[in-house]
C-alpha positions as CSV (number, residue, x, y, z in Angstrom):
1,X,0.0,0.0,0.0
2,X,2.0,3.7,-1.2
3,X,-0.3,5.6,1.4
4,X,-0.6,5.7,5.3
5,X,-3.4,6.6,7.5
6,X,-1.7,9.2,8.6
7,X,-1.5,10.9,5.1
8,X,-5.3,10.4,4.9
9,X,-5.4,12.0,8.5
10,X,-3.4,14.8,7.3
11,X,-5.5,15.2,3.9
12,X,-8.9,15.1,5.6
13,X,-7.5,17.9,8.0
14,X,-6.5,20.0,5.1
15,X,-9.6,19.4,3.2
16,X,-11.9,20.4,6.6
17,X,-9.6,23.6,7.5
18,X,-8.8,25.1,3.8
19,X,-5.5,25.5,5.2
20,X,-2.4,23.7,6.2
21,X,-1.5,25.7,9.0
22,X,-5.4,25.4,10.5
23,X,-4.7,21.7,10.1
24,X,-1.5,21.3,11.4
25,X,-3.0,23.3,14.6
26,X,-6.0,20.2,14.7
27,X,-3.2,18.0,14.2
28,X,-0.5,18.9,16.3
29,X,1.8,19.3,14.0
30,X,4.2,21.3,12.3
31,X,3.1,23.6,9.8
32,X,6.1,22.5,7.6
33,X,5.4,18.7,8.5
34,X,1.9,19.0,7.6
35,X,2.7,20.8,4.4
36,X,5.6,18.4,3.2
37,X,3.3,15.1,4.4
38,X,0.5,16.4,2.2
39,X,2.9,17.4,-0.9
40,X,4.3,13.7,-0.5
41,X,1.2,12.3,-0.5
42,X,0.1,13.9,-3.9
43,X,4.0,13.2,-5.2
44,X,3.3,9.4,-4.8
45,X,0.5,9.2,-7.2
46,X,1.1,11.7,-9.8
47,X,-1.8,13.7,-9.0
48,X,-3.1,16.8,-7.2
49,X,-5.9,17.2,-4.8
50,X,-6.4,20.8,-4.2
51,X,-6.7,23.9,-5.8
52,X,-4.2,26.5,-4.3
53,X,-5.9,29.7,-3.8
54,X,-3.8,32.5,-2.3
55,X,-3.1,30.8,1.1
56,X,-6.2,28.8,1.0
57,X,-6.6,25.2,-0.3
58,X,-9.9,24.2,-1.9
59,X,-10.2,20.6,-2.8
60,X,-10.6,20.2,-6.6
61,X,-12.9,17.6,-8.0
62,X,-10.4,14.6,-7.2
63,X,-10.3,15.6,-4.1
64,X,-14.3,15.8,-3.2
65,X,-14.6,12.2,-4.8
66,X,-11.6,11.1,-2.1
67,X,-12.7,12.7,1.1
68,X,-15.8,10.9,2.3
69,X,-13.5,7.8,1.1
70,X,-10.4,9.0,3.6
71,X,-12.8,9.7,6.5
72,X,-15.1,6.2,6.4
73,X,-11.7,4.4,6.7
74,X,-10.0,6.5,9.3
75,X,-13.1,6.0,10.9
76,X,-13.0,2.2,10.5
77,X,-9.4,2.4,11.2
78,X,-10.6,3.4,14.7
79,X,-12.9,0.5,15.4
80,X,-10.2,-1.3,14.4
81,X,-7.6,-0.2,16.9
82,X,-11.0,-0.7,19.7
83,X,-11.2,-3.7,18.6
84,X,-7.7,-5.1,19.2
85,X,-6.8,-2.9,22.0
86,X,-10.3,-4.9,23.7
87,X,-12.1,-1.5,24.2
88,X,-15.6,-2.2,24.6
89,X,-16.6,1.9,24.7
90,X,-17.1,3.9,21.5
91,X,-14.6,6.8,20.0
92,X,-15.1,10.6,20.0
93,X,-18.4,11.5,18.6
94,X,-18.6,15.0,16.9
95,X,-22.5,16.1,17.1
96,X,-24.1,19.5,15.6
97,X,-27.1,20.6,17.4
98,X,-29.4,23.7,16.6
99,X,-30.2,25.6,19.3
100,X,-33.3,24.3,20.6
101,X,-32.5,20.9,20.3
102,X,-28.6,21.3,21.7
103,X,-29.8,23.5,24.8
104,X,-33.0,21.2,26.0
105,X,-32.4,18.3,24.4
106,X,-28.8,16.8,23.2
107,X,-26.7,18.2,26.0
108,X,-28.7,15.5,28.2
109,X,-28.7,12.8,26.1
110,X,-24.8,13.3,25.7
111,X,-24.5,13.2,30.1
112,X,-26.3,9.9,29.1
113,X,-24.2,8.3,26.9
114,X,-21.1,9.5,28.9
115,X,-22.5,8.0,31.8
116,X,-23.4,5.2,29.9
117,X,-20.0,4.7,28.4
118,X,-17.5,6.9,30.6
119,X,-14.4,6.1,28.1
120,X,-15.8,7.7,24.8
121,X,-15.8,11.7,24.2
122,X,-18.5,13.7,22.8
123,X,-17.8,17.2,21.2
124,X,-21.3,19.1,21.0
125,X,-21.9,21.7,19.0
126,X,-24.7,24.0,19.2
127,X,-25.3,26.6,16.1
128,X,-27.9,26.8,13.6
129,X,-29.8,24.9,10.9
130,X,-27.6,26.3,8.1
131,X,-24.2,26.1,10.0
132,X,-24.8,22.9,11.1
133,X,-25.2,21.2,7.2
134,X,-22.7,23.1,6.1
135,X,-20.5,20.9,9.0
136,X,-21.8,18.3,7.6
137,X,-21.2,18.6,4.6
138,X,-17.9,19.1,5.1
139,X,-17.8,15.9,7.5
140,X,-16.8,18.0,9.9
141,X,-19.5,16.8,12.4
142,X,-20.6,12.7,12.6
143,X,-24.3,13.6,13.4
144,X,-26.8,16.5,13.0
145,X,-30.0,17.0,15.4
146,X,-31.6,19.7,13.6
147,X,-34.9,21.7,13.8
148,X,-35.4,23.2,10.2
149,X,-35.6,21.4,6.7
150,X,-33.0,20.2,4.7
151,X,-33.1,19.1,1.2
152,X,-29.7,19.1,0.3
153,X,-28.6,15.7,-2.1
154,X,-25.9,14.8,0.0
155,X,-27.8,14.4,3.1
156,X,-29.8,12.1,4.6
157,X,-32.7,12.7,7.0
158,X,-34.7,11.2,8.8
159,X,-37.8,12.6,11.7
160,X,-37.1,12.4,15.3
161,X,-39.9,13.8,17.1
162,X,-42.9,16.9,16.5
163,X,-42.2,20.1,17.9
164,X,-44.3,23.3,17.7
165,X,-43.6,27.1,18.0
166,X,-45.8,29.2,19.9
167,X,-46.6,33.3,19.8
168,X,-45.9,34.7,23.5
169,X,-45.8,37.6,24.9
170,X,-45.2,39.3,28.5
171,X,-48.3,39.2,31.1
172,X,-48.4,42.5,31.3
173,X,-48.9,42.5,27.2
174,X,-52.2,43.7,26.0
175,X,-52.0,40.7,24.3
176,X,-51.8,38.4,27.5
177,X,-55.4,39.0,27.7
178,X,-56.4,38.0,24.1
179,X,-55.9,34.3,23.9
180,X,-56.0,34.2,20.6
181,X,-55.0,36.9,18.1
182,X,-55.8,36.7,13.7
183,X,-52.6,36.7,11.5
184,X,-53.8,40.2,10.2
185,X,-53.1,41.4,14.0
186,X,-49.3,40.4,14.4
187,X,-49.0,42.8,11.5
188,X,-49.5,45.9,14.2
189,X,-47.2,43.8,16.8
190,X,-43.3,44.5,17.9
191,X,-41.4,41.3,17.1
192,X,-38.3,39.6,18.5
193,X,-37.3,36.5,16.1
194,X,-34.9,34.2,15.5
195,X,-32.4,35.3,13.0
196,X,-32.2,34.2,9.3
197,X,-30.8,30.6,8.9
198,X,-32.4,29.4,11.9
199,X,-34.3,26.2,12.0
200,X,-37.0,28.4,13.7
201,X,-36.8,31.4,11.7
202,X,-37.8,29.4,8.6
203,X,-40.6,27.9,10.4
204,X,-42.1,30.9,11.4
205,X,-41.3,32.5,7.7
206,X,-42.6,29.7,6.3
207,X,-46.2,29.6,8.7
208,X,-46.7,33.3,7.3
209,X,-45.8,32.8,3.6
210,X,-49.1,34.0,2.5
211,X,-49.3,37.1,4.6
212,X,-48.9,39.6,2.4
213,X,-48.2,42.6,4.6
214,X,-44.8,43.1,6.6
215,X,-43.5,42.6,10.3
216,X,-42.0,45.0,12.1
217,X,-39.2,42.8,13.4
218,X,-37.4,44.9,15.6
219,X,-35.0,42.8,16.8
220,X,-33.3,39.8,16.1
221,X,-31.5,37.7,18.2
222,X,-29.2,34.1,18.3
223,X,-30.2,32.6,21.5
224,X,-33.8,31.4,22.5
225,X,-32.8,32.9,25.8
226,X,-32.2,36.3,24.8
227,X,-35.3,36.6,23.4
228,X,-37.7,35.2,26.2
229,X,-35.8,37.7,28.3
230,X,-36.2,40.5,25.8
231,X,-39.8,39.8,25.3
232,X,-40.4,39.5,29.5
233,X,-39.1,43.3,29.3
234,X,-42.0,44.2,27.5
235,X,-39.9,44.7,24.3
236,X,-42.2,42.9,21.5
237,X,-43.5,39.3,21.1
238,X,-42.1,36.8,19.9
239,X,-42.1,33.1,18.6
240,X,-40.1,30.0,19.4
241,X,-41.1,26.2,20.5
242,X,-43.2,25.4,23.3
243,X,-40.3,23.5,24.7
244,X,-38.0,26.6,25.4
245,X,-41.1,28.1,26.8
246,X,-42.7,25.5,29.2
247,X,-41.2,26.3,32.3
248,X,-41.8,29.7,31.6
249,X,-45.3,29.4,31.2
250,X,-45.4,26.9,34.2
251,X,-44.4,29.8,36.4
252,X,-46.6,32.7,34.5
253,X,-43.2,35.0,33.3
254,X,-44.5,34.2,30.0
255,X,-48.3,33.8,28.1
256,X,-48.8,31.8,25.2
257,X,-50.6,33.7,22.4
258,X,-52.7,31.3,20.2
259,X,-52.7,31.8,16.5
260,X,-54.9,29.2,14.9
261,X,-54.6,30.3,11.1
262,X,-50.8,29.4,11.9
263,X,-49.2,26.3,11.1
264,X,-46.1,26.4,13.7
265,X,-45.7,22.6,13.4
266,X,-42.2,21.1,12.5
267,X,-39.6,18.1,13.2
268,X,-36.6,17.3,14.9
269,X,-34.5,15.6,12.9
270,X,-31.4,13.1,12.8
271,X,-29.1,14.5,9.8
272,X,-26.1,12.5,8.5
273,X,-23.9,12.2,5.4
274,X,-25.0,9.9,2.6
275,X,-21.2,8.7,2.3
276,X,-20.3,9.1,5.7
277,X,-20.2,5.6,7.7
278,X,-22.3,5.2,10.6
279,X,-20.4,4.3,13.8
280,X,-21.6,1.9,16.4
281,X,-21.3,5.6,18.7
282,X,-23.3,6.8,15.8
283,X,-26.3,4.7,16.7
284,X,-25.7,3.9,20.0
285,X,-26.5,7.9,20.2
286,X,-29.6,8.2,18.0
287,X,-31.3,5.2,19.9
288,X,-30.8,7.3,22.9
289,X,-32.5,9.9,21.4
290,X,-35.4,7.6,20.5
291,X,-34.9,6.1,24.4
292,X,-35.6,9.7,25.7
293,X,-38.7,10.9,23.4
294,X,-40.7,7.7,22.8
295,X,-44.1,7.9,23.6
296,X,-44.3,11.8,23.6
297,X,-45.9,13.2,20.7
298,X,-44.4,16.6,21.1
299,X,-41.2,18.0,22.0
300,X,-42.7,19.9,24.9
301,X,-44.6,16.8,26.2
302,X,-41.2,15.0,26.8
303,X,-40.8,13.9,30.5
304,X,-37.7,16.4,31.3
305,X,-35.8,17.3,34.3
306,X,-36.5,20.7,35.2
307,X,-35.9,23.1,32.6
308,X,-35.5,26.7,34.2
């Protein structure tokens, strides 16, 4: 065999950082290390596998066709080495998580599988729906929990559990009073929203695609918890899922505002690369995820510890 896994390690690191340096940094390595490795590595069959671009390396069409290759077996490599070393836990996990799912829902599952298997590592990563295929895509992450839709051909997906977003508002609102308001009344409403490329945000944009007038948005924010707090200040209303909001509404800080001409439904969902092999971590960690929401028929209806 002319290659080693550590020249496949060295390639996938290039190919995820667009940069030797970036890699060498993941890798521990010399920059010049890294860079003559990778030159060797091309030297040995003739070929090249990136497109040099200033200082940035983009993988050319070779190179696409040979990363999801490099990275299944490094990754079997791995079970491999488990294997004979007689390790019966998994290896590192790297999971992408939007924000309502990664701050109520994964970072408990991964305690669980920790505790369940206290040798393996999880990296959790919690950003949104657009960030987190783009990880993907560049198999930067093993597994996506995501909240939004995703169509892309290179990605497969497959429904987790319902979740619904719900119009709240401050008690102290006019609207706390309401109970229900038309979609022709959010028009005269302050609004604090997700921001664009949120799983959320495209639910919500999605709900009101035949309104034809315009929000006044007045701010937008990243976090879920920003925008409960903003909207308890008496700032606007705004929209996210029941689950961020259910302790909240427990304790009265916050009123739901029903919206029946609005379809707020949506999915969870379990996102992984068509090429990318699924580890026995892989699906040790979705049938967790099963483990914790069977039997609930919406996100909000899981049984939870407190959620504050």
């Amino acid at each position: 065999m002319k290659y080693t896994l550590r020249q496949l390690e060295i390639f996938v690191a290039v190919a995820r950082q667009e940069s030797v340096s970036r890699a060498a940094d993941e890798l521990a390595l010399s920059q010049s290390a890294t860079s003559t490795a990778l030159g060797e590595f091309e030297r040995q069959f003739s070929t090249q596998l990136f497109d040099r671009i200033g200082k940035s390396l983009r993988l050319n069409e070779l190179g696409q066709v040979l990363l999801p290759h490099a990275v299944q077996l490094l990754e079997h490599a791995a079970e491999i080495e488990s294997l004979l070393a007689r390790q019966t836990d998994f290896g590192p996990l790297q999971i992408g998580a939007t924000l309502t799912v990664g701050n109520y829902l994964a970072t408990l599952i991964a305690a669980d599988f920790l505790r369940r298997h206290p040798s393996a590592q999880v990296k959790l990563k919690v950003h949104n729906s657009t960030t987190i295929v783009d990880q993907l895509l560049h198999y930067e992450l093993d597994l996506g929990l995501i909240e939004g839709t995703c169509r892309h051909a290179d990605l497969l997906v497959e429904p987790w559990v319902e979740d619904e977003l719900v119009v709240f508002c401050a008690p102290s609102h006019p609207l706390a009073k309401a109970g229900r308001i038309s979609v022709d009344e959010l028009a005269d409403q302050d609004w604090i929203l997700r921001e664009s490329g949120s799983g959320t945000r495209e639910t919500f944009d999605q709900a009101l695609r035949h309104f034809n007038g315009e929000l006044k948005v007045r701010l937008e924010l990243e976090h879920t918890e920003a925008i409960k707090r903003a909207v308890e200040s008496g700032v606007g209303i705004g929209c996210i899922s029941r689950l961020a909001l259910r302790e909240a509404f427990r304790r009265g800080s916050l009123v739901p505002v029903e919206t029946p001409e609005l379809d707020l439904r949506r999915q969870f969902q379990f996102v992984t690369h068509k090429r990318k092999y699924v580890t026995a971590g892989m699906r040790e960690f979705i049938a967790l995820c099963r483990q914790m929401t069977a039997g609930a028929a919406r996100s909000d209806l899981i049984d939870l510890p407190f959620i504050p």
